[in-house]
C-alpha positions as CSV (number, residue, x, y, z in Angstrom):
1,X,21.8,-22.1,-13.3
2,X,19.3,-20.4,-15.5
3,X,19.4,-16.3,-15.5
4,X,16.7,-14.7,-13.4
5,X,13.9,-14.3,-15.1
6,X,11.0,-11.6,-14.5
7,X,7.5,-12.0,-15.9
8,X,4.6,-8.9,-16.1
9,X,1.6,-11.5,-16.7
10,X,3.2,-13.1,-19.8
11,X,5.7,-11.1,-20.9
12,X,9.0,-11.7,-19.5
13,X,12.6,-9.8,-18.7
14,X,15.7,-10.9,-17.2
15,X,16.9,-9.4,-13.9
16,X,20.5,-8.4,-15.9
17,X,17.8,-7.0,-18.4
18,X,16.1,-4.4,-15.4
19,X,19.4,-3.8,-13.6
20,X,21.7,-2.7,-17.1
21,X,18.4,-0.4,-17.5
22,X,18.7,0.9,-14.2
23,X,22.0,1.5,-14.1
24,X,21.6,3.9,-17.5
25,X,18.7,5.7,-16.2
26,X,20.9,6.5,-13.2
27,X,23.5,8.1,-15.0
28,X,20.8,10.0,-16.8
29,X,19.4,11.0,-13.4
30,X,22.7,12.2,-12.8
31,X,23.3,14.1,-15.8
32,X,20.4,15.6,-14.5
33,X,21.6,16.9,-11.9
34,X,20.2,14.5,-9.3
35,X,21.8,15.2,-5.9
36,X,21.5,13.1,-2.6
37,X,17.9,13.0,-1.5
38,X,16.2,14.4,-4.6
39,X,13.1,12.5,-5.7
40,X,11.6,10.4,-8.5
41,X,7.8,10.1,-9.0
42,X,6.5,6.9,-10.5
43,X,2.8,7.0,-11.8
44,X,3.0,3.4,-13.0
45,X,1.0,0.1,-12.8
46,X,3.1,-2.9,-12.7
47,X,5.7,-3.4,-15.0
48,X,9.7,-3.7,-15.5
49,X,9.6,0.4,-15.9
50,X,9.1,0.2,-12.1
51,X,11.7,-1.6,-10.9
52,X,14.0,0.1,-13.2
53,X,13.3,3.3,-12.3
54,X,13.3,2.1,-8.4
55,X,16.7,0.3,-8.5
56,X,17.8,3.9,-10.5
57,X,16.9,6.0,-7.9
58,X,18.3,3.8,-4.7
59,X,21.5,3.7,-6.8
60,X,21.9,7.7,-7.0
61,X,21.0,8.0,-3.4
62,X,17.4,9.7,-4.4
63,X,13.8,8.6,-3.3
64,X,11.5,6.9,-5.5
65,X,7.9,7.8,-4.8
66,X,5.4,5.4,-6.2
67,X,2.1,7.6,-6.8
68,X,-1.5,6.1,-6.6
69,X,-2.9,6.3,-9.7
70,X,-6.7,5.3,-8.4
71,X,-6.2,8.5,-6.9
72,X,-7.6,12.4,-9.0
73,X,-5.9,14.6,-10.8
74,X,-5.8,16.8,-7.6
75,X,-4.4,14.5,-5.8
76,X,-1.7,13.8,-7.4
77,X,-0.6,17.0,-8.2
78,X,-0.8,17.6,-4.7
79,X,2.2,15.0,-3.7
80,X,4.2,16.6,-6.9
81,X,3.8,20.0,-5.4
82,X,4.5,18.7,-1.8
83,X,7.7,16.7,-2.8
84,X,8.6,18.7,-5.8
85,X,10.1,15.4,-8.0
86,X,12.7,16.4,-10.3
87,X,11.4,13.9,-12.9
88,X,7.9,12.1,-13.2
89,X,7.6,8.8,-15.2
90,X,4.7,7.7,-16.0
91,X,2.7,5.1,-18.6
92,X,1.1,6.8,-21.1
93,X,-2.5,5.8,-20.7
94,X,-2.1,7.5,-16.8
95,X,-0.6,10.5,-17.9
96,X,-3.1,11.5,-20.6
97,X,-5.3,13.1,-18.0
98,X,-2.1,15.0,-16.4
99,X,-0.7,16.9,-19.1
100,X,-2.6,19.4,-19.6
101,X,-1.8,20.6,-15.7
102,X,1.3,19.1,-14.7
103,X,3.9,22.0,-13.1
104,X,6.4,23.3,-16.0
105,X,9.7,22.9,-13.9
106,X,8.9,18.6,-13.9
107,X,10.4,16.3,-16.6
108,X,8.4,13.5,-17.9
109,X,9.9,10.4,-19.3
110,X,6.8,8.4,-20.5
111,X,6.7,4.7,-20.6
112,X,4.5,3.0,-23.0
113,X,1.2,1.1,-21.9
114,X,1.9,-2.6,-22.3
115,X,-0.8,-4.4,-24.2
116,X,-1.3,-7.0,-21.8
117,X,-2.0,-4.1,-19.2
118,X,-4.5,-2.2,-22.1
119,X,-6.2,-5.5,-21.8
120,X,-6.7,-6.3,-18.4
121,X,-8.2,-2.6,-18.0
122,X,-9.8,-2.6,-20.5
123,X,-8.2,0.2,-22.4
124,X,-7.7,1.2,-26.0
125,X,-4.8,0.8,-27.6
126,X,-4.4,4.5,-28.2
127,X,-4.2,4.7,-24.7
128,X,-1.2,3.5,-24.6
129,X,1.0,5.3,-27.0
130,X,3.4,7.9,-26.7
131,X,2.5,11.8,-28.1
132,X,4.5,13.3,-30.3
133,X,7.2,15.3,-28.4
134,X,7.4,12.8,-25.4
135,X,10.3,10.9,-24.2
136,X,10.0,7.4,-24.4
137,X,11.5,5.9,-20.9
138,X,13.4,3.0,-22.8
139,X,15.1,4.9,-25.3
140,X,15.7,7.7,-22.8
141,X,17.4,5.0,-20.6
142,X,19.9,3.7,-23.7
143,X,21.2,6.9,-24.3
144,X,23.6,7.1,-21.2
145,X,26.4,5.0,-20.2
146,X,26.5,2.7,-17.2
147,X,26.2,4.1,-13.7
148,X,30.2,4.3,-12.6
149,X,30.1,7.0,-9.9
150,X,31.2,6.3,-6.7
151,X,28.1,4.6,-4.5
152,X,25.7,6.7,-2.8
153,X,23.6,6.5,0.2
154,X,20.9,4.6,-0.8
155,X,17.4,5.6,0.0
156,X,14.5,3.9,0.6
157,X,10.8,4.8,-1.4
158,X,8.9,7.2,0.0
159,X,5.3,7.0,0.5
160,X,2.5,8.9,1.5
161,X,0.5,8.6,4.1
162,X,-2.1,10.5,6.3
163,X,-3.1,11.3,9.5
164,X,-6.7,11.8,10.3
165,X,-6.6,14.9,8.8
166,X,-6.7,13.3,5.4
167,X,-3.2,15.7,4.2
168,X,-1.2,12.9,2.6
169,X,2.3,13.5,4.6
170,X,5.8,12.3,2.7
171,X,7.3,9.6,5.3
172,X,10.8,10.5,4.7
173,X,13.4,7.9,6.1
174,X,17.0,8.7,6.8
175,X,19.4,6.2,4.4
176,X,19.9,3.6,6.6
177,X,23.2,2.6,8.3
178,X,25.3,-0.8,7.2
179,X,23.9,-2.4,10.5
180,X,20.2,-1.4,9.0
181,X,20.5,-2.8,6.3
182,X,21.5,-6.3,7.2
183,X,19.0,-6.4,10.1
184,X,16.6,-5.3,7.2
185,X,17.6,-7.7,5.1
186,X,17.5,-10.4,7.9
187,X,13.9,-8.8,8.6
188,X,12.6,-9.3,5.1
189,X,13.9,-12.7,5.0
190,X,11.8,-13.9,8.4
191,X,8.7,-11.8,7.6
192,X,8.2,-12.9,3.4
193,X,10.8,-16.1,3.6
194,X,13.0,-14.7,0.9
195,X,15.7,-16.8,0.5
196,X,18.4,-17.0,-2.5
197,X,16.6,-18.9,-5.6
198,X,12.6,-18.3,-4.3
199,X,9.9,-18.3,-7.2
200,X,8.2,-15.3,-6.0
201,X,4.5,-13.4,-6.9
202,X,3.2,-9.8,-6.7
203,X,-0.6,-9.6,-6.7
204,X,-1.0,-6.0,-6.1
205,X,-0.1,-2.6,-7.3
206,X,3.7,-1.3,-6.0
207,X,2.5,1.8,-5.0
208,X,1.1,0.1,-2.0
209,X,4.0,-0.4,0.2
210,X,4.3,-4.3,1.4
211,X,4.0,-5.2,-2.5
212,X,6.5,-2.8,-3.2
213,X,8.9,-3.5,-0.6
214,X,8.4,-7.1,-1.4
215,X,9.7,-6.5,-5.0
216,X,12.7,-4.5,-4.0
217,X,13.7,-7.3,-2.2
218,X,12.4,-10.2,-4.7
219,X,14.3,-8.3,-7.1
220,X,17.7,-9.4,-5.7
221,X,17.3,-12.7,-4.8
222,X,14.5,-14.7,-6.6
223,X,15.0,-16.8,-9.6
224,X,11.7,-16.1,-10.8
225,X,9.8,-12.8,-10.0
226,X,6.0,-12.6,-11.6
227,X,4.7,-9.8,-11.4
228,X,0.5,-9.4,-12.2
229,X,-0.8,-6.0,-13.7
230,X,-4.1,-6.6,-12.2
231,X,-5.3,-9.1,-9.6
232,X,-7.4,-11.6,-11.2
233,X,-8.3,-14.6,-8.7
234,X,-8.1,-17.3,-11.7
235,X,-5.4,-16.0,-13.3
236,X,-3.7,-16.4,-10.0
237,X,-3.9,-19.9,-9.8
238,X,-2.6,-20.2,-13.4
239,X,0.3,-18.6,-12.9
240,X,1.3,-20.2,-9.1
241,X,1.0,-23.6,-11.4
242,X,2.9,-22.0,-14.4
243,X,5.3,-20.8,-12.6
244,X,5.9,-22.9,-9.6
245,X,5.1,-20.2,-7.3
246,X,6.7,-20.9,-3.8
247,X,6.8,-17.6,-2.3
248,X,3.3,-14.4,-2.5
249,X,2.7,-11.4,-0.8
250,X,-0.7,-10.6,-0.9
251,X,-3.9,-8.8,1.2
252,X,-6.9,-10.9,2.6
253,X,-9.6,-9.3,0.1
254,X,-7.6,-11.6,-2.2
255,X,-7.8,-14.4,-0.5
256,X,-12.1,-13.9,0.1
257,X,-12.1,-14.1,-4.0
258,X,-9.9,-16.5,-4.6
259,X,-12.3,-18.7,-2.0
260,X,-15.1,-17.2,-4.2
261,X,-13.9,-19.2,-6.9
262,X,-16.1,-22.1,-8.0
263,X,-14.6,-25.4,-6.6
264,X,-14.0,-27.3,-9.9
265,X,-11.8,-23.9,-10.8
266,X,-9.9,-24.0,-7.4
267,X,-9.5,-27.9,-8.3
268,X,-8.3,-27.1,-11.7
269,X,-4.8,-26.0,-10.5
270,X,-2.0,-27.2,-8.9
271,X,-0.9,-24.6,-6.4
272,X,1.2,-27.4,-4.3
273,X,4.6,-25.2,-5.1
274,X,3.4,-23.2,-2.3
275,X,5.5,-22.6,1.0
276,X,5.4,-19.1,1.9
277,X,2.5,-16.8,1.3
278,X,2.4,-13.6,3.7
279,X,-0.4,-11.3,4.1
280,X,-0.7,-7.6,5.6
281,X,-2.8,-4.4,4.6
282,X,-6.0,-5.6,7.1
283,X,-7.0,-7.8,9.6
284,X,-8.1,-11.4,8.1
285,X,-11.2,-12.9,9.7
286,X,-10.5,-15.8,10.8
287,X,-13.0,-18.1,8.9
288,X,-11.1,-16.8,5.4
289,X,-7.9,-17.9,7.1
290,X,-9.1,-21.5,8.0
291,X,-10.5,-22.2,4.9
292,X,-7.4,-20.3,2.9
293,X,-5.5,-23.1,5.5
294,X,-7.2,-25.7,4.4
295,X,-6.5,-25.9,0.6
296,X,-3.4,-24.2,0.4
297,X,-1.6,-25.9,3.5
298,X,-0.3,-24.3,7.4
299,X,1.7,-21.7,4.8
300,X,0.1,-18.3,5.6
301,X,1.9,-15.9,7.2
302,X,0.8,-12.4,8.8
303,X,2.9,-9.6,9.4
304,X,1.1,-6.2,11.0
305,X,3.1,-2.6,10.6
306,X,2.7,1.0,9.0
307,X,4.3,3.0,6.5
308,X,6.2,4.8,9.7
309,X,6.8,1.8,11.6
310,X,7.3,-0.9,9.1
311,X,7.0,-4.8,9.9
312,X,6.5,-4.8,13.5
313,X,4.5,-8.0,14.0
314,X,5.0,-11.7,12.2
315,X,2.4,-14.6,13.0
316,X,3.6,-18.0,11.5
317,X,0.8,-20.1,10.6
318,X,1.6,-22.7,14.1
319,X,1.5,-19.3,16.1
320,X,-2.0,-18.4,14.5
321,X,-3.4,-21.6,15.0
322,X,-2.2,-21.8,18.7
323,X,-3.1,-18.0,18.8
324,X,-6.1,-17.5,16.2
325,X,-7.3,-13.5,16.1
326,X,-3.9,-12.1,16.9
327,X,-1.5,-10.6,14.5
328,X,1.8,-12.0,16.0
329,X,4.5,-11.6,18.2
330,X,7.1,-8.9,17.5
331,X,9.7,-9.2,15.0
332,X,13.4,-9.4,15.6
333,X,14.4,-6.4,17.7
334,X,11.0,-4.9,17.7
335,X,9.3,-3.0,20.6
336,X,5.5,-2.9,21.1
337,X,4.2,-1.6,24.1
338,X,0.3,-0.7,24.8
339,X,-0.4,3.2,26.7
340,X,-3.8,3.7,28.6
341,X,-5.7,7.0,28.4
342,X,-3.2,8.9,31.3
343,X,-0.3,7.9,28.7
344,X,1.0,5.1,31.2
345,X,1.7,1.0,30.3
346,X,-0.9,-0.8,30.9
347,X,-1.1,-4.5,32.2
348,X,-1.4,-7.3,29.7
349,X,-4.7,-8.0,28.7
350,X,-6.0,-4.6,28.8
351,X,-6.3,-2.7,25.6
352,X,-5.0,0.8,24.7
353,X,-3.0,2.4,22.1
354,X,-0.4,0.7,20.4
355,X,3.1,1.9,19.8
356,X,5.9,0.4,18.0
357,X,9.4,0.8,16.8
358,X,11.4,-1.7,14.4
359,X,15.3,-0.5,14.3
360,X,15.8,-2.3,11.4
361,X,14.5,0.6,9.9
362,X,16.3,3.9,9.4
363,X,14.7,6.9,11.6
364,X,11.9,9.1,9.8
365,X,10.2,12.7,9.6
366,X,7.4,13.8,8.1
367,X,8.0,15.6,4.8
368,X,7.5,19.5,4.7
369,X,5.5,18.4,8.3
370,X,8.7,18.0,11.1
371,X,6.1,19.1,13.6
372,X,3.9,16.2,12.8
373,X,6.0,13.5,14.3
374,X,5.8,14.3,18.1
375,X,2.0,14.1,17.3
376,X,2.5,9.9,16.8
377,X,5.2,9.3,18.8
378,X,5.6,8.6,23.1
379,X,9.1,7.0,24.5
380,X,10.5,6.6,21.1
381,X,7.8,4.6,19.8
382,X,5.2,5.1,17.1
383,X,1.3,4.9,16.7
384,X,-0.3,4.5,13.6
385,X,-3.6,4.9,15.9
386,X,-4.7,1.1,16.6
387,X,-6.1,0.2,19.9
388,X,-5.3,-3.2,21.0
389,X,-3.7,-5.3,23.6
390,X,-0.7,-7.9,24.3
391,X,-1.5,-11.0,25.3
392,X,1.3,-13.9,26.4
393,X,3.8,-11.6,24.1
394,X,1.2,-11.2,21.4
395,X,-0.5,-8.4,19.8
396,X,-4.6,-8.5,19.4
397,X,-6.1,-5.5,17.3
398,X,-9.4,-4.5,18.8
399,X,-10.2,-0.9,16.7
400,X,-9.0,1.8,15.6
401,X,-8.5,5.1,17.7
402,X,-7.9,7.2,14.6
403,X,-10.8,7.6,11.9
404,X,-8.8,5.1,9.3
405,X,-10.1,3.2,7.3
406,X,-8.9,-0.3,5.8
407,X,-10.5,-1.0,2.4
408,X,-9.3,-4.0,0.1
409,X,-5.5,-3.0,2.0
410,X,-5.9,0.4,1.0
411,X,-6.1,3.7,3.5
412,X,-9.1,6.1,3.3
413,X,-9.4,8.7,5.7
414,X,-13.0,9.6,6.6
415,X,-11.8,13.1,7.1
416,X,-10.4,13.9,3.6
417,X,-13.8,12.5,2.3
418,X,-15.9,14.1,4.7
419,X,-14.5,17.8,3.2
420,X,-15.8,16.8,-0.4
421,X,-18.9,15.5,1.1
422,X,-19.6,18.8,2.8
423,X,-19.5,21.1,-0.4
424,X,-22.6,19.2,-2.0
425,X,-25.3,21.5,-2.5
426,X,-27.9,20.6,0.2
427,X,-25.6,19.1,2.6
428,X,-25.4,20.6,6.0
429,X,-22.9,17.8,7.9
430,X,-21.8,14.7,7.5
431,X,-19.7,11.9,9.2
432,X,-17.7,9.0,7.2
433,X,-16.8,5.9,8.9
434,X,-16.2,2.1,8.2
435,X,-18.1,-0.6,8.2
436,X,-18.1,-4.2,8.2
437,X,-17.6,-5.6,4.4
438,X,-17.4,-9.5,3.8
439,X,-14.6,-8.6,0.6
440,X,-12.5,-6.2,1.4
441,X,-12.6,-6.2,5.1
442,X,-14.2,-2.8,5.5
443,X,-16.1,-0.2,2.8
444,X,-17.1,2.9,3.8
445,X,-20.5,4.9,4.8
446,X,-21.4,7.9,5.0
447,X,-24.5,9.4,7.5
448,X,-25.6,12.8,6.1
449,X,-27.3,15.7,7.6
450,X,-29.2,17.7,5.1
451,X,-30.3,21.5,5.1
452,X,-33.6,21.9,6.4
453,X,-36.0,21.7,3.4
454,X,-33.4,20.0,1.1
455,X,-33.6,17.2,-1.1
456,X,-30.7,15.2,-2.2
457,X,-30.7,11.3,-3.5
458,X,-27.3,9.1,-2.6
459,X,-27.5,9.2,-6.5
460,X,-26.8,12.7,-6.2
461,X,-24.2,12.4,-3.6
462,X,-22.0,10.0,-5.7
463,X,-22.3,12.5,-8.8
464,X,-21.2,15.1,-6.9
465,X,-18.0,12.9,-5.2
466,X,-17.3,11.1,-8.4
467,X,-15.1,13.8,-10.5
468,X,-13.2,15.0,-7.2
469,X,-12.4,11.6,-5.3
470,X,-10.9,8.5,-6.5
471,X,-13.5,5.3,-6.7
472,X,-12.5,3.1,-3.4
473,X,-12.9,6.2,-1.2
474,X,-16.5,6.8,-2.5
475,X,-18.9,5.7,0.2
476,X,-20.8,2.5,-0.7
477,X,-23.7,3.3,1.6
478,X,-25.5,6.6,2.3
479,X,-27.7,7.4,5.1
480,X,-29.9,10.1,5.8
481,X,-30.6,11.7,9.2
482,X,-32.6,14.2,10.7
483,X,-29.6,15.4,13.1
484,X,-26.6,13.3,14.0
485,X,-25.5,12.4,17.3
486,X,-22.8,15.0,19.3
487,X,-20.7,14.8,21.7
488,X,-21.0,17.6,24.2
489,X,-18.3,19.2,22.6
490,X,-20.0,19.6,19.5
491,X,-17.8,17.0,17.4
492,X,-20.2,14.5,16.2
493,X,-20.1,11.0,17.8
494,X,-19.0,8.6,15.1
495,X,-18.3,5.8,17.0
496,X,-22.6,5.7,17.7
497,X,-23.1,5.7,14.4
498,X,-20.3,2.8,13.8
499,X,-21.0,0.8,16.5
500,X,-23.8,-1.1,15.5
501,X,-22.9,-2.1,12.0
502,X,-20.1,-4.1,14.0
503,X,-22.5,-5.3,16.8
504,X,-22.4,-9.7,17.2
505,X,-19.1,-9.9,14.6
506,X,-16.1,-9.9,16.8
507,X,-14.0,-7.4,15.5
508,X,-14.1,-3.5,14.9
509,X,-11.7,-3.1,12.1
């Protein structure tokens, strides 16, 4: 049999390759002074840097948190200072707008950009060199021996994540227990079909967490692991035919451009290898699905979760067909159970607020935020604020009871946008909320309330939320209103403002 072999668009690795790297850096962590539960921050876009430094981290018993680089300069430097990383690493081109404010008591080990990535985003390639005086990550790596310490408690990443008060929150998991991580592994195998030998394919960034989870586990088992630096519906083809591609983990705003394609392109490749292609991140509507069905074959599979509550649902492609609109039954050893408004069960059939626990996860807290969990959490089980209901043992998604919002698979939180909104000159109040979107699922809006006399363009509003939020959490659509509607409390009443861009479609997330 052939070594492992891992690809980043067309450059390729070998799995031996990523794991001797690993196990230097971890002795370099060590030397460090890395102790059980310290923390690694990765500001990377795909590459073999990231597993590396992933695979170094678990191995030392320290959490690896992958960082958002769509995200500002604020923002990041907000998780740093929450989770205080003893070491940030970090491509070159991402770091250049960093430097000049990143906390002194951080190291930086700085990997360089790789060309194929500089083109795909369109960068120069000055971008993506090192400055004199930094560390280059591979070199940095090859200067310690091989990892021979006793094993650690392995961790698992760390991401953050938000509650409606748009504070990104650490989710901090316990390591997990021998029996954890064998009903994980068994988990992972019936949620993304990993099996020994798979041909596997990452679509989306590893900061998001089923992409990232997906190549943790990919990692160890598949003969081929391809990893793409940037989505790119064409290119995605080519490599599933390149490549054989059997297994993919991807989000449904993918599959709406890949159906975007031209036919004759669609027809142009072979994508027959396919058997296994799971899907979380946002509800898909169920047109995309059909159609998705109908070229690539009964091989989509949908799994609904959170970062706190991880895989809690699995719909096979048979169970969607006999069960279109829902997201599945519950996995192995899962609970779900739906709570009415006076915190009681409620009867199948009626919707209410979903909560959820998956043991083959270990037990979390809230970073720097203990106090938080009690806030999500009734009988032992977790909401991550969806209303739905259970129907013949499975789970329909009807909306959302917190503010959330789903965009392309990525979380904005109306809340955290709705504070930057505020400050612009002219504005007296706003609301931000989701709408209906036919590519990513949901985009945002934004109705605004100016000061009496005031005179402000949606122009105007985007210059103002440009600099200070990243790009996908910029409303695409502004509207202006004389007063908006309140509750009797005072709070305003988004869900009247929502409502009827979601009236005749079905669905509310």
């Amino acid at each position: 049999m052939t070594e492992p072999t891992i690809f980043l668009d067309d450059l390729q690795t070998t799995r031996d390759a990523v794991l001797a790297h690993a196990s230097r850096a971890a002795s370099g962590f060590g030397e460090m002074g890395f102790g059980e539960g310290d923390a690694v921050a990765l500001l990377l876009r795909n590459d073999f840097a990231f597993l590396e430094a992933m695979r170094a981290a678990s191995a030392i018993g320290a959490y690896a948190i992958p960082l958002n680089w769509h995200t500002t300069v604020d923002e990041i430097l907000y998780v740093l200072e929450d989770a205080r990383p003893k070491v940030l690493i970090a491509h070159a081109d991402l770091l250049a707008p960093l430097r000049a404010r990143l906390p002194g008591w951080i190291r930086v080990l700085v990997v360089p950009t790789p060309a194929s990535v500089q083109i795909r985003y369109g960068l120069t390639p000055v971008a993506g060199l090192l400055q004199p005086g930094d560390i280059a990550w591979a070199d940095w790596c090859m200067r310690h021996l091989p990892w021979n310490a006793a094993p650690r408690a392995s961790r698992s990443t760390m991401f953050y994540t938000s509650g409606t008060t748009g504070r990104p929150k650490g989710v901090l998991r316990q390591p997990a227990t021998p029996a954890q991580t064998s009903s994980l592994e068994q988990l992972m195998a019936e949620v993304y079909g990993f099996r020994p030998g798979i041909r596997a394919l990452i679509c989306g960034p590893m900061y998001h967490a089923s992409p990232n989870v997906y190549a943790r586990h990919a990692l160890a088992c598949a003969e081929v692991l391809v990893m793409q630096s940037k989505f790119d519906p064409e290119q995605t083809l080519a490599l599933i035919e390149k490549h054989r591609i059997c297994n993919a983990v991807m989000v449904p705003t993918m599959f709406i451009r890949l159906l975007k394609l031209p036919k004759e392109v669609r027809d142009r490749y072979d994508v027959s290898s396919l058997k296994w292609v799971t899907h979380s991140g946002s509800p898909c509507p169920r047109d995309i699905k059909e159609a998705l069905m109908q070229w690539w074959g009964p091989i989509v599979y949908e799994t609904y979760g959170g970062t706190e509550v991880g895989a809690a649902t699995l719909s096979t492609p048979s169970d969607w067909l006999a069960y279109p609109g829902s997201v599945g039954v519950a996995t192995k050893g899962a609970q779900i159970a739906v709570y009415g408004d006076d915190g009681r069960p409620v009867p199948d059939g009626q919707a209410g607020d979903v909560y959820m626990r998956v043991p083959a996860y270990a037990d979390f807290t809230y970073l720097n935020h203990d106090d938080k969990r009690a806030e999500v959490e009734r009988d032992g089980l977790i909401s991550i604020g969806d209303i739905g209901y259970l129907r013949d043992e499975h789970l329909y998604l009807c909306d959302r009871r917190s503010d959330l919002v789903i965009s392309g698979g990525a979380n904005v939180y109306p809340a955290e946008v709705e504070m930057v909104l505020a400050d612009c000159p002219g504005v007296q109040d706003c609301a931000v909320f989701g709408i209906p979107d036919e590519e990513f699922g949901e985009s945002l809006a934004a109705a605004v309330q100016l000061l009496p006399g005031a005179q402000v363009t949606p122009n105007e509003l985007r210059a103002h939320l440009e600099p200070r939020l990243a790009r996908y959490k910029i409303p695409r659509l502004f509207q202006f209103h004389a007063q908006l509607p309140r509750e009797d409390s005072g709070k305003i009443f988004k869900r009247r403002l929502r409502e009827p861009f979601w009236e005749g479609l079905g669905r509310k997330i």
